[in-house]
C-alpha positions as CSV (number, residue, x, y, z in Angstrom):
1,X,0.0,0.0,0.0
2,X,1.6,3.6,-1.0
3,X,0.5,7.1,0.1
4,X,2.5,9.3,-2.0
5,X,0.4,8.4,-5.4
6,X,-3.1,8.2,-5.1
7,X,-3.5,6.1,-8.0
8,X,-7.6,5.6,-8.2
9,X,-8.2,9.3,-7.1
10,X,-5.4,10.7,-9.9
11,X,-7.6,8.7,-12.2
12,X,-10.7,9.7,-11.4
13,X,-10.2,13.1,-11.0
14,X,-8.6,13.0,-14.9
15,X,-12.2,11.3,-16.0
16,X,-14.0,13.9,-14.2
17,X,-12.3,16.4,-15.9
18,X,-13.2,14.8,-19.4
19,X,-16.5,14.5,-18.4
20,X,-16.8,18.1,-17.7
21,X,-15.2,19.0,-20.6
22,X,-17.8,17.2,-23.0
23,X,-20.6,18.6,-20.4
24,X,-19.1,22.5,-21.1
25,X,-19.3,21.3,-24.9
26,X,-22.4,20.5,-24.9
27,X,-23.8,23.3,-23.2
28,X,-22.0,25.4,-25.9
29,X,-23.6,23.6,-28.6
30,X,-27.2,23.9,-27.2
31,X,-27.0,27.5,-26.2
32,X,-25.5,28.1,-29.7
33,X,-27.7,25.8,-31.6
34,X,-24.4,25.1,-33.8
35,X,-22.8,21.7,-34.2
36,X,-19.5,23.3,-35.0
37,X,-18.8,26.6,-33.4
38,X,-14.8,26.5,-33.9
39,X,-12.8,24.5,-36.7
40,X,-11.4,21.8,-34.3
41,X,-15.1,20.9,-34.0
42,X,-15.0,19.8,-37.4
43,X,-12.1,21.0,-39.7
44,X,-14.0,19.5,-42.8
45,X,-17.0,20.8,-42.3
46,X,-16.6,23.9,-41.7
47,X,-14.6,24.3,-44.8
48,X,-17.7,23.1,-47.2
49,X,-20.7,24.6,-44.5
50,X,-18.5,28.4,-45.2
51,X,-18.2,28.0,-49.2
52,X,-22.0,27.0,-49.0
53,X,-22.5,30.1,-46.9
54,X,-21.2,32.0,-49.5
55,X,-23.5,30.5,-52.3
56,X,-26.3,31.6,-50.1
57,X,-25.4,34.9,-49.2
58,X,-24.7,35.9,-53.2
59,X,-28.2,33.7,-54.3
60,X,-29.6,36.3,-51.5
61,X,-27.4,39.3,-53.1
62,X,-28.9,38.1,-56.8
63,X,-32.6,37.8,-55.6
64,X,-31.8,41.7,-54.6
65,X,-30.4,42.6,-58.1
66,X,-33.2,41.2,-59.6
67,X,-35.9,42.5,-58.0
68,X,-34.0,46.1,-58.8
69,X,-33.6,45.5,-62.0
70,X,-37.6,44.9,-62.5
71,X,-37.7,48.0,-60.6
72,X,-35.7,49.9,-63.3
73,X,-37.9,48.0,-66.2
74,X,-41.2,49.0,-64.2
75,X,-39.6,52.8,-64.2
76,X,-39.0,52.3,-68.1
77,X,-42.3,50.2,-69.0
78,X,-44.7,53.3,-67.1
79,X,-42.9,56.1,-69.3
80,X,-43.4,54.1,-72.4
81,X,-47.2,53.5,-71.5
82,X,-47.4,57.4,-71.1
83,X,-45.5,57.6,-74.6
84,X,-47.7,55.4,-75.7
85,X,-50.9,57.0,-74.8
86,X,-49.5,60.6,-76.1
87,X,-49.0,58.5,-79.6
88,X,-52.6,57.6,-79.6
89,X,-53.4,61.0,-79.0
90,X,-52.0,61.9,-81.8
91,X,-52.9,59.7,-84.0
92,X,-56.8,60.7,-83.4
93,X,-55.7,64.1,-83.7
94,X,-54.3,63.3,-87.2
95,X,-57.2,60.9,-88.4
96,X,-59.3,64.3,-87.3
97,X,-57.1,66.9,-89.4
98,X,-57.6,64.0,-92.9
99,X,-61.3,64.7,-92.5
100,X,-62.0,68.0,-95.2
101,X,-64.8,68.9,-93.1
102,X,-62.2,71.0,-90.8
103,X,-61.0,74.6,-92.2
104,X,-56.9,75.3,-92.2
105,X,-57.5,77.1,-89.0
106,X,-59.4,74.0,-87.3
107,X,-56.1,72.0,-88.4
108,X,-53.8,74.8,-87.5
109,X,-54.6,74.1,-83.9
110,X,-54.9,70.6,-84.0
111,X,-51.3,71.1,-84.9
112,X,-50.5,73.2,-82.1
113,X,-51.6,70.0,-79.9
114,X,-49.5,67.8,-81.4
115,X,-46.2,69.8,-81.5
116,X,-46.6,70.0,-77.8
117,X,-47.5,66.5,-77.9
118,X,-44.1,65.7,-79.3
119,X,-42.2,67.9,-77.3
120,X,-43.9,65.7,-74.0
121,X,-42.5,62.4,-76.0
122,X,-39.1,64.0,-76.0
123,X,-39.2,65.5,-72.6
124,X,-40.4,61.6,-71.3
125,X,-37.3,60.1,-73.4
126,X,-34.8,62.9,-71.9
127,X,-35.8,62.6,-68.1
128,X,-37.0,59.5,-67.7
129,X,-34.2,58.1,-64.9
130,X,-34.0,55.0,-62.4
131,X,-31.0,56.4,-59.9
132,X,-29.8,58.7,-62.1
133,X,-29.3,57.1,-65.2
134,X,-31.7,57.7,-68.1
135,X,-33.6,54.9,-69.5
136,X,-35.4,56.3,-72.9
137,X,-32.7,58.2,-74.7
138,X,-30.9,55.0,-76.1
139,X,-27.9,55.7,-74.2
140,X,-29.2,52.5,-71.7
141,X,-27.1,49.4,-72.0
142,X,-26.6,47.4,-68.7
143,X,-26.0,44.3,-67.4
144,X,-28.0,42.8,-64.3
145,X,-26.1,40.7,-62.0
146,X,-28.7,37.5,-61.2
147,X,-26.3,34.6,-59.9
148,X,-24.1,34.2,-56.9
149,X,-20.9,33.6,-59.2
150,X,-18.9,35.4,-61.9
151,X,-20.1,36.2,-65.4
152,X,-24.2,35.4,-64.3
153,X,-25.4,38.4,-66.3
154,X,-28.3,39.5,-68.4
155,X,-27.9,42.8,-70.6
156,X,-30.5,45.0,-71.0
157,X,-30.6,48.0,-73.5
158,X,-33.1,50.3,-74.5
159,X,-33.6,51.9,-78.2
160,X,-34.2,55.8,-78.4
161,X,-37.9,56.6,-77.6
162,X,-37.9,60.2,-78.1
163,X,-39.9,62.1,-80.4
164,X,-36.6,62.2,-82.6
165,X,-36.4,58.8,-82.9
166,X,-39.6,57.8,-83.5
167,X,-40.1,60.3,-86.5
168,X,-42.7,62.3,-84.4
169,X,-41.2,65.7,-84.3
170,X,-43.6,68.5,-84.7
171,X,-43.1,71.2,-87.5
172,X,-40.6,73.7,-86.3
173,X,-40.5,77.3,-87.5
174,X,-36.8,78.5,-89.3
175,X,-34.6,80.6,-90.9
176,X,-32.6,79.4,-93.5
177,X,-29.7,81.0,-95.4
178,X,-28.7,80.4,-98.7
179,X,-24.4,79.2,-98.6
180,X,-23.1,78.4,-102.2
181,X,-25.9,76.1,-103.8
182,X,-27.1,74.5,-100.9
183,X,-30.8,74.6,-99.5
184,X,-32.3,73.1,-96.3
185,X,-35.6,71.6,-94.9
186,X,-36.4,69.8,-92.2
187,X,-38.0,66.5,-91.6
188,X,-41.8,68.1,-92.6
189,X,-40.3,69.6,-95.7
190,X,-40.1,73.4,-93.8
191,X,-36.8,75.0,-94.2
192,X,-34.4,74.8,-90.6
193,X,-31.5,76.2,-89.4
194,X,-27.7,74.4,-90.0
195,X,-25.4,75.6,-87.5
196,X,-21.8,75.1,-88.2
197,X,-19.6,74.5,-85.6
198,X,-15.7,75.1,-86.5
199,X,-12.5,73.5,-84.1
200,X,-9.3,73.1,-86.2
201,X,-6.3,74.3,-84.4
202,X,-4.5,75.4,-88.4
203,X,-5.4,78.2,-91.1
204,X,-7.0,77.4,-93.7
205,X,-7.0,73.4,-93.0
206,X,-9.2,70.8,-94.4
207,X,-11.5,69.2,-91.5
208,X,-10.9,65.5,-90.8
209,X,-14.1,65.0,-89.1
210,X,-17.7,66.0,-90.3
211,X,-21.1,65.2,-88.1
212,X,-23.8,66.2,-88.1
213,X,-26.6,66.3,-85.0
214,X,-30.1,66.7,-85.0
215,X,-31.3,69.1,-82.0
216,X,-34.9,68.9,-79.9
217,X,-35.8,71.8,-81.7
218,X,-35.5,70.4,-84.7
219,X,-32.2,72.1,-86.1
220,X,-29.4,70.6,-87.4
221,X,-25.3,71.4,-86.3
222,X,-22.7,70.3,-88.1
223,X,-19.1,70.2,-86.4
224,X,-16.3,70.8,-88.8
225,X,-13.1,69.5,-86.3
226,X,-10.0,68.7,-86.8
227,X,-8.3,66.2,-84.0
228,X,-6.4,69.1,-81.9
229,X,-9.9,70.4,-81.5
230,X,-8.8,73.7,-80.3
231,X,-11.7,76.8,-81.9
232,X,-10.4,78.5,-85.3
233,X,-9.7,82.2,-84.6
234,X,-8.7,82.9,-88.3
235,X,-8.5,81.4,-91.8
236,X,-10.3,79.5,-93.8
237,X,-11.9,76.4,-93.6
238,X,-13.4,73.8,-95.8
239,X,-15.4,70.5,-96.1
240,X,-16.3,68.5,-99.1
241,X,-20.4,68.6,-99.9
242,X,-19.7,64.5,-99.4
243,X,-18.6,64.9,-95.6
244,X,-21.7,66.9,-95.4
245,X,-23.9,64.7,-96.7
246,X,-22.1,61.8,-94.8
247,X,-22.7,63.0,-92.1
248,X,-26.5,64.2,-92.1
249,X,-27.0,61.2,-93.5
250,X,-26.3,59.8,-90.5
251,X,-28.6,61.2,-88.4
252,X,-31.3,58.4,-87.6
253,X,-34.1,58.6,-89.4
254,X,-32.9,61.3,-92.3
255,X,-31.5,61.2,-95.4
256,X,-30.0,63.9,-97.8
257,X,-29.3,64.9,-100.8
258,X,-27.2,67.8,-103.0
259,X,-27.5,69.9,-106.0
260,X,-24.0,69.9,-106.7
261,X,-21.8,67.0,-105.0
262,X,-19.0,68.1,-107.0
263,X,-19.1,71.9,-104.4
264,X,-17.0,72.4,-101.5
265,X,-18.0,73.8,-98.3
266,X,-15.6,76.2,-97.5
267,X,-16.3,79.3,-94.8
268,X,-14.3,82.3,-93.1
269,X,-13.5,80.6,-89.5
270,X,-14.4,83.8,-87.6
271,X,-18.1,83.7,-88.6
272,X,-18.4,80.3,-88.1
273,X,-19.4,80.5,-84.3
274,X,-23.6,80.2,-85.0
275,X,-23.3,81.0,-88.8
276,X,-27.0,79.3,-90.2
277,X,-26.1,78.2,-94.2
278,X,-28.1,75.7,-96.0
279,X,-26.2,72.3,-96.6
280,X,-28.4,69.8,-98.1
281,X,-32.1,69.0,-98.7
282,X,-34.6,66.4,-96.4
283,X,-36.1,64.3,-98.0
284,X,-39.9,64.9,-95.4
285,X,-40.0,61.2,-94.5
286,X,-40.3,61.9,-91.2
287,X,-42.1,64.3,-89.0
288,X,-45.8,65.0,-87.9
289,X,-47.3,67.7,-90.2
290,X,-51.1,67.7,-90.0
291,X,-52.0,71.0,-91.5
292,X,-53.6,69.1,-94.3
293,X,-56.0,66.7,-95.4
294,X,-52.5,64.9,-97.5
295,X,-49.8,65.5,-94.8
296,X,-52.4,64.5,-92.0
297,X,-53.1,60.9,-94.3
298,X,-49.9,60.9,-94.3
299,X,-48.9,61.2,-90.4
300,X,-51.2,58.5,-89.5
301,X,-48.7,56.0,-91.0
302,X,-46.0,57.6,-89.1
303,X,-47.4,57.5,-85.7
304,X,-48.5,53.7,-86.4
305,X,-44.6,53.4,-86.9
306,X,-44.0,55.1,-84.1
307,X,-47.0,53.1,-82.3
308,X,-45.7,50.3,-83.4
309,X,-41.7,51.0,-82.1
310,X,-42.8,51.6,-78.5
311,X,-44.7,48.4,-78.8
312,X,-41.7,46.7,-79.2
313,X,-39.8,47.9,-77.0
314,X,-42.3,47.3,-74.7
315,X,-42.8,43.8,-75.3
316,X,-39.2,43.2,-74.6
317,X,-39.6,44.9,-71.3
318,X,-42.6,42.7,-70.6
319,X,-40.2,39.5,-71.4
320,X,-37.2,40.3,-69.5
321,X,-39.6,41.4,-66.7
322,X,-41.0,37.7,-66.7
323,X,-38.0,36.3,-67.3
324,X,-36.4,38.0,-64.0
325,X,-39.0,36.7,-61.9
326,X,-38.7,33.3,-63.0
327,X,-34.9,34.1,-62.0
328,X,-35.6,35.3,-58.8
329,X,-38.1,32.1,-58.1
330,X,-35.1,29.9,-58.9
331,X,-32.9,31.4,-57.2
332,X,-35.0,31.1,-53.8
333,X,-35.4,27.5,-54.2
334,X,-31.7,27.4,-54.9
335,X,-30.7,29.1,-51.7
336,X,-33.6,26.9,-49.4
337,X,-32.0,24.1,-51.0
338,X,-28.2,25.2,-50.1
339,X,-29.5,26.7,-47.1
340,X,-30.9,23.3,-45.9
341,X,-27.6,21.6,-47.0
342,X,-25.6,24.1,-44.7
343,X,-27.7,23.1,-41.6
344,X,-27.0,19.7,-42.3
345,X,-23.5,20.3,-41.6
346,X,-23.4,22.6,-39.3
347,X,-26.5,23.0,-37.1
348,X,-26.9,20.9,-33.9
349,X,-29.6,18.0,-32.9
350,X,-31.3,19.6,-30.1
351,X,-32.2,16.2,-29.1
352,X,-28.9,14.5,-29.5
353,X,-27.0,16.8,-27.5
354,X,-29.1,16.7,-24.9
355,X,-29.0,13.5,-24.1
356,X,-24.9,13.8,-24.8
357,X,-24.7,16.7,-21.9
358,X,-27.3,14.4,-19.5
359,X,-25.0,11.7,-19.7
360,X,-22.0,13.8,-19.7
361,X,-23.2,15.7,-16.9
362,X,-23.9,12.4,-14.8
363,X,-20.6,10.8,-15.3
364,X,-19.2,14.2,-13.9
365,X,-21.4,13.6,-10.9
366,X,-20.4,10.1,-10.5
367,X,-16.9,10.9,-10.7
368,X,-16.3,13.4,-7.8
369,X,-18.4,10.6,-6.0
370,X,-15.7,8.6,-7.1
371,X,-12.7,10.8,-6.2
372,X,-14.2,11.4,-2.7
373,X,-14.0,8.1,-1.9
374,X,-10.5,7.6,-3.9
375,X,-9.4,10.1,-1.5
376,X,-10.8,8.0,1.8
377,X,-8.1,5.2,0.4
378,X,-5.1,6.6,1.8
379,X,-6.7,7.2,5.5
380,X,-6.6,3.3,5.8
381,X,-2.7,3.5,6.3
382,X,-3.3,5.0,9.9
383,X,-5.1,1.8,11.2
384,X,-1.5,-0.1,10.5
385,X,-0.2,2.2,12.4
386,X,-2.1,2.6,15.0
């Protein structure tokens, strides 16, 4: 018999530590509701439980996107459905002016109603916005982010819906100058002013660049630049008719021709700041001009056109509308699915754990029991010597 080394009570008192131990872990895992709340809890698992944590949270982050980007389309969709109703508007007005019953006065106004009419088509396509970016002036070309991984995109753009576009510009008044052999009219066959617009850096230079833009107001600038693009104080300078012509040409919608393509444009730099000369002729294939029986017959066609263009655009609205809901359906069951995965792994069994800490929490009983009486032991030694 030995006193110095308690043998049974050193033993005991190591299993009563491990019981308490797997009693403190349980107590963890209950309160937490976690089966793995560190990485030695289960190295493997939290590796694959975190990734699939990450799935979720982007399939949660894509259900968002989504949802904004039918928010956008909803923003785009109403201002169309305005445009459209403006359109039908106008065409009534027009099928009104073709009826000879009405006097050029009666169509006079009617006319006044649909130049303002157009304006509100291009004042829709220039301010209609979803945080801060326009939507209707056919500058709109983005990309919606609906998956939790790289390269998950769908790309929406919008055409040009304004009044421009659509070949719905009301008759504008003008002032047109006569430069070399040119003339001008506008899209309704009335005559418009051409601003020309000089930046060339050299005297008396060719320009290397010609465009042309068509304004709200229905007037036409055409930039003469050369590359430098720094304004012409003095000299000369000079563009063939073809550049011109190129470039009104490719203004949508428009097309032009010349009465001498062989001519030059050539102009004194200083005067060329807001100088109004007359570079080609329209062809009026475009344009709402109702201020007679022909031109109104005639502007009912266009605005079915233009119906017909918002239509479409609208239509494709409506299907990537659908089609983002269908994503956003998916992508819920996705995440329930991953979600449910996750818990697998890493969420605890209520039930199991309890009865791991009851047991756990009885052995740690048992064993200071145990270790009381392993202490009692030694005391035997002084009967021997007594």
């Amino acid at each position: 018999m030995i006193i110095n080394n308690n043998i049974s009570a050193l033993n005991t008192h190591r299993q009563m530590g491990i019981n308490q131990q797997a009693n403190q872990s349980a107590m963890e895992k209950l309160s937490s509701g976690l089966r793995i709340n560190r990485a030695g809890d289960d190295a493997a698992g939290l590796a694959i439980s975190e990734k699939m944590r990450a799935q979720i949270n982007g399939l949660d982050q894509a259900t968002r996107n989504s949802q904004d980007g039918i928010s956008m389309i909803q923003t785009a969709e109403g201002a169309l459905n305005e445009t459209h109703d403006i359109l039908q508007r106008m065409r009534e007005l027009a099928v009104q002016s073709a009826n000879d019953t009405n006097t050029d006065e009666d169509r006079a106004e009617l006319q006044k109603e649909v130049d303002q009419l157009s304006q509100e088509i291009s004042r829709i396509g220039n301010n209609t916005e979803f945080n801060t970016q326009n939507l209707l002036d056919g500058t709109l070309d983005n990309k919606f982010h609906i998956g939790a991984n790289g390269g998950q995109n769908l790309s929406l753009s919008i055409d040009d819906m304004r009044a421009e576009a659509l070949g719905v510009v009301g008759v504008e008044d003008a002032n047109a100058t006569s430069f070399g052999d040119f003339t001008v009219t506008n899209l309704t066959g009335e005559a418009v002013n051409i601003e020309v617009v000089a930046a060339t850096d050299n005297d008396n230079d060719a320009v290397s660049e010609t465009t042309a833009t068509l304004n709200d107001d229905g007037s036409v600038t055409i930039t003469l630049a050369q590359e430098a693009g720094t304004a012409t104080t003095t000299g000369d300078i000079s563009a063939t008719k073809q550049d011109v012509l190129d470039a009104l040409n490719s203004v949508s919608g428009l097309s032009a021709v010349a009465t001498d393509p062989e001519e030059d444009l050539t102009a004194d730099a200083e005067s060329l700041a807001s100088e109004p000369i007359a570079a080609a002729t329209f062809d009026a294939n475009k344009g709402i001009d109702i201020s007679s029986q022909a031109a109104a017959d005639a502007a009912i066609t266009t605005i079915n056109d233009a119906i017909e263009s918002v239509s479409a655009e609208r239509s494709k609205l409506g299907a990537v509308q659908n089609r983002l809901e269908h994503t956003i359906n998916n992508l819920g069951t996705s995440a329930e699915n991953l979600q449910a995965a996750e818990s697998r792994i890493r969420d605890v069994d209520m039930a199991a754990e309890m009865m791991e800490m009851t047991r756990s929490n009885i052995l740690s009983q048992a064993s200071q029991s145990m270790l009381a009486q392993a202490n009692q032991q030694p005391q035997s030694v002084l009967q021997l010597l007594g």
